[in-house]
ZAGURO-926941 format. One record per residue (C-alpha): z, y, x; residue in three letters. Coordinates in steps of 0.2 Angstrom, whole numbers. Example, Ala and Ser with C-alpha at 12.3 -4.5 7.8 and 13.67 -1.06 7.14 Angstrom:
- 39|-22|62|ALA
- 36|-5|68|SER
end
This chain:
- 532|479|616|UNK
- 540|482|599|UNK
- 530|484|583|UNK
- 533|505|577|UNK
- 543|504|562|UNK
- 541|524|560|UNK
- 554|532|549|UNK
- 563|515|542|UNK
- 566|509|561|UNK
- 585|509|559|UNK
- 582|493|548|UNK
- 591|476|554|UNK
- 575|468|549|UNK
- 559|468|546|UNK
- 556|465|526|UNK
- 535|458|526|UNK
- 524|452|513|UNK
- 513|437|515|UNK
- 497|429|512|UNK
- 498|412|514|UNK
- 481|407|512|UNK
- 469|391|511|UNK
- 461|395|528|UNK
- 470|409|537|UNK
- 488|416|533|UNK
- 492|433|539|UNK
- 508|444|536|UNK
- 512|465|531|UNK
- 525|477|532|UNK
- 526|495|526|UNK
- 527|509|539|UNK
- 531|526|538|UNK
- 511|531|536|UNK
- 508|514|523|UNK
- 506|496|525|UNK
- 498|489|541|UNK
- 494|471|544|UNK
- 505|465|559|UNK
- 496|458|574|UNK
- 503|449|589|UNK
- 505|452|606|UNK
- 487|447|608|UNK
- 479|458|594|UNK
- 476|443|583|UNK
- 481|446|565|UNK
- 477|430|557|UNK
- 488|413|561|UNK
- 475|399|554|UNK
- 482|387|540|UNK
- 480|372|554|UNK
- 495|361|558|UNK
- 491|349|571|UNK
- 507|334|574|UNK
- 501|326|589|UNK
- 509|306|590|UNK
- 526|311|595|UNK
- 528|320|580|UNK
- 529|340|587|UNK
- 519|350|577|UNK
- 508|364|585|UNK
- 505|378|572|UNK
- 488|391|571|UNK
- 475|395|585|UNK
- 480|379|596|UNK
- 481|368|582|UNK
- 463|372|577|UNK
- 457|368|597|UNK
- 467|351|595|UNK
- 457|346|580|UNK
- 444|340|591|UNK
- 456|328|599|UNK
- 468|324|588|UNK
- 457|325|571|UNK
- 470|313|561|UNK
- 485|323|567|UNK
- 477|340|562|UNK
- 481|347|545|UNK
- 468|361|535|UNK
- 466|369|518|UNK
- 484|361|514|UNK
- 487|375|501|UNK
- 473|364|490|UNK
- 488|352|488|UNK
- 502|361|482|UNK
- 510|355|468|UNK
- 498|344|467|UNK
- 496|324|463|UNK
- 484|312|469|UNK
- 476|309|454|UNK
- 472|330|454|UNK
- 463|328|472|UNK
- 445|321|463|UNK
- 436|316|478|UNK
- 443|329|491|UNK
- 452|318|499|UNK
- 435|308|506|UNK
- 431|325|516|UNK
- 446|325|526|UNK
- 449|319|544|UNK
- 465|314|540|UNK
- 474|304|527|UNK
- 481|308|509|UNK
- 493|297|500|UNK
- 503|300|487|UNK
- 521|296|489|UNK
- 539|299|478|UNK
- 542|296|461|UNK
- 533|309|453|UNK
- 517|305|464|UNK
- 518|320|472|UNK
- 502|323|489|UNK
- 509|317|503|UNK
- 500|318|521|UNK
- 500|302|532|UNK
- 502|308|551|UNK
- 506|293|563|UNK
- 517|284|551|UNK
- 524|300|547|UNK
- 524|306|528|UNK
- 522|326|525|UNK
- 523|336|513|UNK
- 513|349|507|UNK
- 527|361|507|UNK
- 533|356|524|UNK
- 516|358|531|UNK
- 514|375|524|UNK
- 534|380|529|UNK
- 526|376|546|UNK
- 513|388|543|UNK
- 526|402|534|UNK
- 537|399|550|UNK
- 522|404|564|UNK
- 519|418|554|UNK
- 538|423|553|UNK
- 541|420|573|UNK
- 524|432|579|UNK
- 532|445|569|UNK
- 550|442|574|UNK
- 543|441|592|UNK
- 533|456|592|UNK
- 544|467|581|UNK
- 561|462|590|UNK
- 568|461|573|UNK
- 573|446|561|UNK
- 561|441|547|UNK
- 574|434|533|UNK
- 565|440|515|UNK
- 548|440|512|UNK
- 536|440|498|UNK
- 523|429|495|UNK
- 506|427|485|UNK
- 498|413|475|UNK
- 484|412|465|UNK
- 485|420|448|UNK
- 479|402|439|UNK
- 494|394|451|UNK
- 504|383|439|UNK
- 523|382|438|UNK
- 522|367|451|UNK
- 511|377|462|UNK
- 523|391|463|UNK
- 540|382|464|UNK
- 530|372|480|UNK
- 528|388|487|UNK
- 542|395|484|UNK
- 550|377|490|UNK
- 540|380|507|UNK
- 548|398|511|UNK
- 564|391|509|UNK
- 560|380|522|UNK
- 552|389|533|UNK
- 571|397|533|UNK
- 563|414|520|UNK
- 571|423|506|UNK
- 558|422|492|UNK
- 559|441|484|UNK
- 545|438|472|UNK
- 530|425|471|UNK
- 515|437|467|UNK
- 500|436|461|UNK
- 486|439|473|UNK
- 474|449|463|UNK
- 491|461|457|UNK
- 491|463|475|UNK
- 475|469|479|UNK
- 478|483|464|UNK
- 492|488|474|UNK
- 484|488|492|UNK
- 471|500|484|UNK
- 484|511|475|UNK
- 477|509|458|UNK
- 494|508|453|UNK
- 495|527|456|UNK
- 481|532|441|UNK
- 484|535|425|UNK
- 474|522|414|UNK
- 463|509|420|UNK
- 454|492|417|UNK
- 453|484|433|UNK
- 446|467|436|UNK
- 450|457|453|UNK
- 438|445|458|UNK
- 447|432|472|UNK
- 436|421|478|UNK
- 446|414|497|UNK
- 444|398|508|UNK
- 450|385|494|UNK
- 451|395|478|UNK
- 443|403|466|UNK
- 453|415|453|UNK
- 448|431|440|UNK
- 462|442|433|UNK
- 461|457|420|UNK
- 473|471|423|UNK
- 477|487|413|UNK
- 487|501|421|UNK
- 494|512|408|UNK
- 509|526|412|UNK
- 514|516|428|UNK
- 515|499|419|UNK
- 503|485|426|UNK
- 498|473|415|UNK
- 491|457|419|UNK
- 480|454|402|UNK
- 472|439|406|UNK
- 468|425|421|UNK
- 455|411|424|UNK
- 451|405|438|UNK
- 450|386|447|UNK
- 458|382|461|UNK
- 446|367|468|UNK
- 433|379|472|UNK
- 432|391|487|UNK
- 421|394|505|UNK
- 427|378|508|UNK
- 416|370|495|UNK
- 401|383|502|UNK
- 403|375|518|UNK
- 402|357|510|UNK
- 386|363|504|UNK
- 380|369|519|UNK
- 386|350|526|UNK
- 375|342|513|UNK
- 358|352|518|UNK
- 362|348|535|UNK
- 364|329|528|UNK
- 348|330|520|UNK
- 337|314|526|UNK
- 352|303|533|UNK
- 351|287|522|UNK
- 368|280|514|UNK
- 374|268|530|UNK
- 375|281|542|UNK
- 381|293|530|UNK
- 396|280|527|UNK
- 400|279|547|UNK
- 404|296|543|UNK
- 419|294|534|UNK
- 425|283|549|UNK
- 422|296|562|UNK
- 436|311|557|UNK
- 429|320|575|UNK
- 409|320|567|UNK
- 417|327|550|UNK
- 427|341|558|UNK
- 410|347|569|UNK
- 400|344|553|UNK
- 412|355|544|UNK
- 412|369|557|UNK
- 395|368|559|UNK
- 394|370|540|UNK
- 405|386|540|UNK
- 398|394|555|UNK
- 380|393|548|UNK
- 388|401|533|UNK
- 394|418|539|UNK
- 378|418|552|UNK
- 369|418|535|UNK
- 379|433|528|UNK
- 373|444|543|UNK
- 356|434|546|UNK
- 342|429|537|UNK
- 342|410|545|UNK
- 350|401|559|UNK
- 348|386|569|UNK
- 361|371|566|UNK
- 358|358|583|UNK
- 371|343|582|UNK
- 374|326|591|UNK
- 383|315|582|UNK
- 384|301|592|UNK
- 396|289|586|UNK
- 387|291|569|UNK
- 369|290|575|UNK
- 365|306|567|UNK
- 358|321|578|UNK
- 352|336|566|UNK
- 340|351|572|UNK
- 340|363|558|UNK
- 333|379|553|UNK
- 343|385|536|UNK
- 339|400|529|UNK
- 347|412|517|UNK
- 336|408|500|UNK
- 342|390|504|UNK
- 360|392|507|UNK
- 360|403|492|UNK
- 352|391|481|UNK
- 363|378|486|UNK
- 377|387|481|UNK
- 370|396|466|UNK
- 379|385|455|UNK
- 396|387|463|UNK
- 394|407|462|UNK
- 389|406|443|UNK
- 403|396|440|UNK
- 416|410|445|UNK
- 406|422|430|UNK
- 410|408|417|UNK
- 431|409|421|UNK
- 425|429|422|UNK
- 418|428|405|UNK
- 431|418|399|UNK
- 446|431|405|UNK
- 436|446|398|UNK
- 437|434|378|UNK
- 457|431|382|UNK
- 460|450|387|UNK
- 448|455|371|UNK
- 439|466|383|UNK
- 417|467|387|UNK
- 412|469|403|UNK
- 410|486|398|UNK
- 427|491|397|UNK
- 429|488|415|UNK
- 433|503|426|UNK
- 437|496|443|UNK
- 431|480|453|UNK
- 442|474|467|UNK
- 435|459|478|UNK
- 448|449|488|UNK
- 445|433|498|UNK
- 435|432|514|UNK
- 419|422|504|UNK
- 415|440|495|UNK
- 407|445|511|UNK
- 392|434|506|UNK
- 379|445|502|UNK
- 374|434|485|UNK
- 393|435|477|UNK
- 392|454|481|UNK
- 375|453|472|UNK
- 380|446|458|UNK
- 395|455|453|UNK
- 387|471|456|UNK
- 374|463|444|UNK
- 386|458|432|UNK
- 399|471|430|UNK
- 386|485|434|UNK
- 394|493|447|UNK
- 398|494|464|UNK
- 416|483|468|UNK
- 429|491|480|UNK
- 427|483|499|UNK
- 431|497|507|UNK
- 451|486|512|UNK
- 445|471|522|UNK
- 444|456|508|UNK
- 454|446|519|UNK
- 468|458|524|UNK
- 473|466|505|UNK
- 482|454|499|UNK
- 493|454|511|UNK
- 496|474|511|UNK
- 498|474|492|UNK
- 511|460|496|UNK
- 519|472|509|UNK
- 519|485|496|UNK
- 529|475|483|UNK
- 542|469|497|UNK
- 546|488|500|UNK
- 547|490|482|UNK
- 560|479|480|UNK
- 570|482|495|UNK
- 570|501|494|UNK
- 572|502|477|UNK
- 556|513|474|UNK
- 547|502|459|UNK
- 530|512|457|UNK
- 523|504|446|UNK
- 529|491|433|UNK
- 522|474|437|UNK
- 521|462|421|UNK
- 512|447|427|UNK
- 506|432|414|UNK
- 511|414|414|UNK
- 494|407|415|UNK
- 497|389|403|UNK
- 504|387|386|UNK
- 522|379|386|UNK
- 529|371|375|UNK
- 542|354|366|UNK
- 536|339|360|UNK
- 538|336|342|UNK
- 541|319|331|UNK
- 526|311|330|UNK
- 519|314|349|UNK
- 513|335|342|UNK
- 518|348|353|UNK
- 526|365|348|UNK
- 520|377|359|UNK
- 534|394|362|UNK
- 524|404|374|UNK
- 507|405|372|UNK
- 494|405|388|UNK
- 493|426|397|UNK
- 510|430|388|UNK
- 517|445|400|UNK
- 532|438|411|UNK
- 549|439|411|UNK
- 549|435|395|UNK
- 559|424|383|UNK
- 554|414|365|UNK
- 565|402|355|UNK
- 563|391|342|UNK
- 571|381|326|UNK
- 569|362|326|UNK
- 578|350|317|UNK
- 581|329|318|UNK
- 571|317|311|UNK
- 583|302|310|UNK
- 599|300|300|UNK
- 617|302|308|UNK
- 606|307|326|UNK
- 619|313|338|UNK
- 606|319|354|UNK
- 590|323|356|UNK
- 577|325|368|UNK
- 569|339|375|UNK
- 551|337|383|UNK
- 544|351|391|UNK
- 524|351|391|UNK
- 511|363|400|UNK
- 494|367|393|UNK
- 481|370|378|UNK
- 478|354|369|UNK
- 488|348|354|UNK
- 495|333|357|UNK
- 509|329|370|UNK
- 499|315|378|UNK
- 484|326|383|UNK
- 497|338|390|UNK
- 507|341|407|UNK
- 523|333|407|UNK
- 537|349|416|UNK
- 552|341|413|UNK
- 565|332|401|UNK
- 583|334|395|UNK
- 594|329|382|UNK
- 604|337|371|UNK
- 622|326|368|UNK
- 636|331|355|UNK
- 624|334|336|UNK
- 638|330|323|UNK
- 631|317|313|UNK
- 622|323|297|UNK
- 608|317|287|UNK
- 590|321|294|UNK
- 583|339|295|UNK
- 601|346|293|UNK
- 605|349|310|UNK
- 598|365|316|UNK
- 593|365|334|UNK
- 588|381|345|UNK
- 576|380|358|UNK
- 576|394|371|UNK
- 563|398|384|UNK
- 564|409|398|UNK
- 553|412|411|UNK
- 558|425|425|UNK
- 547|438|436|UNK
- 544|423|449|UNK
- 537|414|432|UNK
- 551|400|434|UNK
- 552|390|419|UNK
- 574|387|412|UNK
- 573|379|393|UNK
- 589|377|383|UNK
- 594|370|368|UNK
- 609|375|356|UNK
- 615|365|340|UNK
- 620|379|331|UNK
- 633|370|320|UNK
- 645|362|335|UNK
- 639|373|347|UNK
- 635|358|359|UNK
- 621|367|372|UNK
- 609|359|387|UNK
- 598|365|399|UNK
- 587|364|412|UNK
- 578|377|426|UNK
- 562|365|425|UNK
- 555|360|443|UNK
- 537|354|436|UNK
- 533|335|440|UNK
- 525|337|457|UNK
- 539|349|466|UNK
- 554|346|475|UNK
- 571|345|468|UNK
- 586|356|475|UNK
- 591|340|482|UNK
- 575|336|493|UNK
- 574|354|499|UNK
- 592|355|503|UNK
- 592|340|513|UNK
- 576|346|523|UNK
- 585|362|526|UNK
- 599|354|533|UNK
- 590|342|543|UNK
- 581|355|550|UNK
- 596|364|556|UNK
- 606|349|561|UNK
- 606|353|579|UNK
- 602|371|577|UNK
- 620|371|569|UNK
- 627|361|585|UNK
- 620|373|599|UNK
- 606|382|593|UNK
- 599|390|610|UNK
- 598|372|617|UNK
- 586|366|604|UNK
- 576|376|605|UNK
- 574|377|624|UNK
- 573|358|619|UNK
- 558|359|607|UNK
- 548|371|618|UNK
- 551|360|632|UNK
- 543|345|621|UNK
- 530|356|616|UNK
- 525|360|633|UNK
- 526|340|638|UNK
- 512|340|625|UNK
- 500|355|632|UNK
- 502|349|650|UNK
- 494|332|643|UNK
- 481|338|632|UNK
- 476|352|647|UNK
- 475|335|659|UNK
- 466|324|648|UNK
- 454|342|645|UNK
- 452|344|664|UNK
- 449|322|665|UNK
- 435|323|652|UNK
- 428|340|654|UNK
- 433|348|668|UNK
- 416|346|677|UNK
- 408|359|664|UNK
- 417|374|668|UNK
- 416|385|683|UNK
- 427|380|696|UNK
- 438|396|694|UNK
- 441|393|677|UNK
- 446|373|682|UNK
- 459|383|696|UNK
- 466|394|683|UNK
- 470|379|672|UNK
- 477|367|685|UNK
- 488|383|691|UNK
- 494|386|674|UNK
- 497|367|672|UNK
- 506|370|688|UNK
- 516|387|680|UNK
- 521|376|664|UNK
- 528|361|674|UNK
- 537|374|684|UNK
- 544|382|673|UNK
- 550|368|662|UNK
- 561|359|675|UNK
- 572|377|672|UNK
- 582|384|657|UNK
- 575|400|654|UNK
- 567|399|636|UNK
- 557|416|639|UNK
- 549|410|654|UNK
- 543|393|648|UNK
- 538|403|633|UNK
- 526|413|644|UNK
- 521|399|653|UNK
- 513|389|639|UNK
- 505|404|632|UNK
- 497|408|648|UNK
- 492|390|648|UNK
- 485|390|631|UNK
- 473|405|636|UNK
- 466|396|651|UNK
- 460|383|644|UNK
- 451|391|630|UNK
- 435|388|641|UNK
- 437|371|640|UNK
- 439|370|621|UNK
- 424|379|619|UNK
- 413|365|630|UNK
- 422|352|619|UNK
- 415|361|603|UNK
- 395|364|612|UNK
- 396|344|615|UNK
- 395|342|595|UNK
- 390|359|588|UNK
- 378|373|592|UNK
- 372|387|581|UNK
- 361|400|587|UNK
- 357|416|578|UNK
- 339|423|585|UNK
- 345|436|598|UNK
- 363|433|593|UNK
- 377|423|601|UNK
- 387|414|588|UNK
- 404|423|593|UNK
- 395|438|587|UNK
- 392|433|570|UNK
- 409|428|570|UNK
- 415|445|578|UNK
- 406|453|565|UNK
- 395|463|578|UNK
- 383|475|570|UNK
- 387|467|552|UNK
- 387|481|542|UNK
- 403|475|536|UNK
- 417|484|546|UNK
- 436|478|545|UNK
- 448|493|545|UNK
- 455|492|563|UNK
- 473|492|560|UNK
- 485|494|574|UNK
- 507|496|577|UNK
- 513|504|588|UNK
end
């Protein structure tokens, strides 16, 4: 059944907004009685950040990814949005955490992901991701998805965003706008519709951790200042919870660890699940057989001792909270609204504390996880129906600026300057009869172009030759709504002019992305129908032999009715493959993907069990009787 577009259904397309998160990514569109989160054709409104590539090299995106994690821990991607624009030298020791492997690869050193010889990047990981998203919508709306906007964190960097942007291309979108997820939120709640207003939005999601200041004045939204790190989210909570659950196992089995990718993904679960059982409940019981470790753990964690663990973490976010508020020139009294974003403000000590600290109670009344991607939805009508409401002037979050002789750096546009914006500058040469000169682009706060991030370099050709400091060069900065860096530079006597639309260190160049675009459509472009009959058929190859291989190793734990179901839908599949009809192989898979949900779930209780007194763990993470209600939105 086709999603209800209300009064814009004469579109040819469905315009969304994303939320491509750390964890969970989920997509919005603007109906005629507001923005709704879309939901597939089995209710579900989130696709999960997993890629899984099993050793053929066909990827599997979202809920079955996450089931194949168990068997194929090495093949199966998570949190890939830590990554982004990211080299390996950023990654500290994350990296020793992860079931599978992270290299860096290319010139620039840029994270790649190493999957059965294969090398991935983060952006064609998360195009992956973009693309799921973009086929439930398409399938449930019976409409194309071709434009979208997408969020980032507010403290993303240029190379954050240009990989971002580099991964909706792809994943075959036209990036509208990159936004900034805390602007978002302000527009999900319509605070864009009062009059004047300090409003500070506190994101804390799966992998990130940012703070952003906002004034609203006469319809203009101002981003005054951000802060924010993004190496710390619930990903780190649950590593925490990991470590409690460690405590007692001595260093040698604590090493076997790393060489057990299956042991780390259970541990890892088990780490989150005890988390949000601790949101609703004041302890809960963590019981674990790692036996290929020789570690079995039967613990009872309470809430003081989750929260003490991650005490440290929380307070964190207060210093980059403290530090906005000094860069906006604001007190924490100056404050009039407090928005909360990210799933990890459900836990009842972050609620706590910023009630505590800004002295009032924050907006949850929008489910933390789904306003992003409403405010997204929000901008993306904007922009396409020519209604802009409210004026959004976001902030480039890093000083930029040239090197100057003698290895100093000259900075143009200053850290929190409102974007689009433009600054230029006078230099000169330093050398006698000097006929070019090169323009290095830095990133950052400190004075000296070594401490700083290297964006890019070009060279000005064609100075007539004159004695130094007589040349007058003009150095031009421009950074555009999607804060997309292009530097120039003039000499203003021969009018000889350079430029360059910087793409920072660790992104792709128009060339690498052109050439993934094309070899992605390569045999699209020769008979698109057929390849894709041809991939699904692949992918079904691959669900039929991880169904069998679940059946072999487990079957003798589920009920012989839930054995026949699989076994017939193993049947269906096989069936249905041996034909040409794509919708029916389609249906098939899906069919076979629900009935072996029973068996995944036996898998997962061979390594993990946590029990919640008088509560099944399914509903804690239902939310059952929470107190914490997600608005039930529905199309339709």
């Amino acid at each position: 059944m086709a999603i209800e577009l209300g009064t814009v259904s004469e579109r040819k397309e469905v315009v969304v907004g994303i939320d491509l998160g750390t964890t969970h990514s989920l997509a919005a569109h603007v109906r005629w009685d507001g923005p709704r989160v879309i939901r597939d054709r089995q209710g579900r409104k989130w696709v999960p950040s997993v890629v899984a590539i099993d050793e053929g090299g066909s990827p599997v995106v979202g809920q079955d990814a996450q089931a194949r994690a168990l068997t194929n821990p090495r093949g199966t991607v998570t949190s890939v949005k830590r990554f982004m624009g990211k080299g390996i030298e950023d990654l500290g020791e994350d990296p020793s955490r992860l079931p599978y492997r992270v290299v860096s690869g290319g010139e620039a050193g840029l994270v790649r992901i190493e999957i059965g010889g294969q090398l991935y990047t983060p952006q064609e990981i998360s195009a992956l991701v973009l693309k799921e998203v973009k086929r439930r919508v398409e399938q449930v709306s019976g409409l194309p998805v071709r434009r979208a906007v997408i969020t980032v964190p507010a403290y993303f960097d240029d190379a954050q965003r240009q990989a971002t942007r580099d991964a909706g291309r792809l994943a075959g979108l036209e990036v509208l706008r990159i936004v900034n997820e805390p602007t978002a939120a302000a527009l999900a709640y319509g605070l864009h519709r009062k009059q004047k207003s300090v409003i500070v939005v506190y994101d804390l999601g799966g992998g990130t951790f940012d703070v952003s200041v906002l004034r609203l004045s006469e319809g203009v939204f101002k981003v005054l200042s951000t802060a924010g790190n993004t190496r710390l989210g619930g990903d780190d909570f649950d590593y925490a919870v990991v470590d409690l659950l460690l405590e007692g196992v001595d260093a040698p089995r604590r090493a076997a660890l790393g060489e057990d990718p299956l042991a780390l993904h259970a541990l890892k679960v088990a780490g989150e699940r005890a988390k949000i059982a601790l949101s609703a409940e004041e302890s809960t019981r963590v019981q674990m057989d790692l036996a290929g470790s020789g570690i079995a753990i039967d613990r009872e964690v309470d809430r003081a001792t989750l929260e003490a663990a991650i005490g440290p973490l929380v307070e964190d976010t207060f210093r980059h909270v403290r530090f906005a508020l000094n860069d906006a020139d604001l007190d924490v009294g100056d404050v009039d609204e407090v928005v909360l974003v990210g799933g990890s403000t459900r836990i009842p000590l972050v609620r706590r504390r910023v009630e505590e600290v800004f002295g009032k109670k924050p907006h949850v009344e929008i489910d933390p996880d789904e306003v992003v991607a409403l405010g997204a939805a929000v901008q993306a009508e904007q922009l396409t129906a020519g209604r802009q409401e409210a004026l959004l002037l976001d902030v480039t979050p890093l000083s930029l600026g040239i090197e100057t002789y003698g290895g100093g750096a000259s900075k143009l546009i200053h850290r929190n300057t409102s974007i689009p914006c433009r600054a230029s500058e006078g230099f000169t040469t330093s050398v006698d009869h000097q006929t070019s000169v090169e323009v290095h682009i830095l990133q950052g706060e400190r004075e000296m172009a070594r401490d700083l991030r290297s964006l890019g370099r070009f060279r000005l050709r064609g100075i007539p030759p004159m004695s130094a400091g007589l040349p007058r060069v003009l150095v031009e900065f421009a950074i555009d709504a999607n804060g997309i860096l292009k530097v120039s530079a003039r000499e203003m006597v021969s009018g000889a002019l350079a430029s360059i639309e910087v793409r920072p260190s660790y992104g792709l160049t128009d060339t690498e992305v052109e050439a993934m675009i094309s070899a992605g459509m390569e045999h699209a472009q020769e008979d698109f129908e057929a390849h894709m009959l041809a991939d699904l058929k692949v992918e079904a190859a691959t669900v039929v032999r991880y169904a069998r291989k679940a059946l072999r190793d487990h079957g003798a734990r589920v009920a012989d009715e839930a054995r026949a179901g699989i076994e017939a839908a193993i049947a269906g599949v096989e069936e249905a493959a041996a034909g040409e009809d794509r919708g029916r192989l389609h249906d098939a898979i899906d069919a076979l993907n629900q009935a072996t949900h029973p068996i995944a779930e036996e898998m997962m209780n061979e390594v993990l069990r946590v029990t919640v007194t008088g509560r099944t763990v399914d509903d804690v993470l239902e939310g059952k009787d929470s107190g914490m209600k997600a608005r039930d939105v529905t199309l339709g």
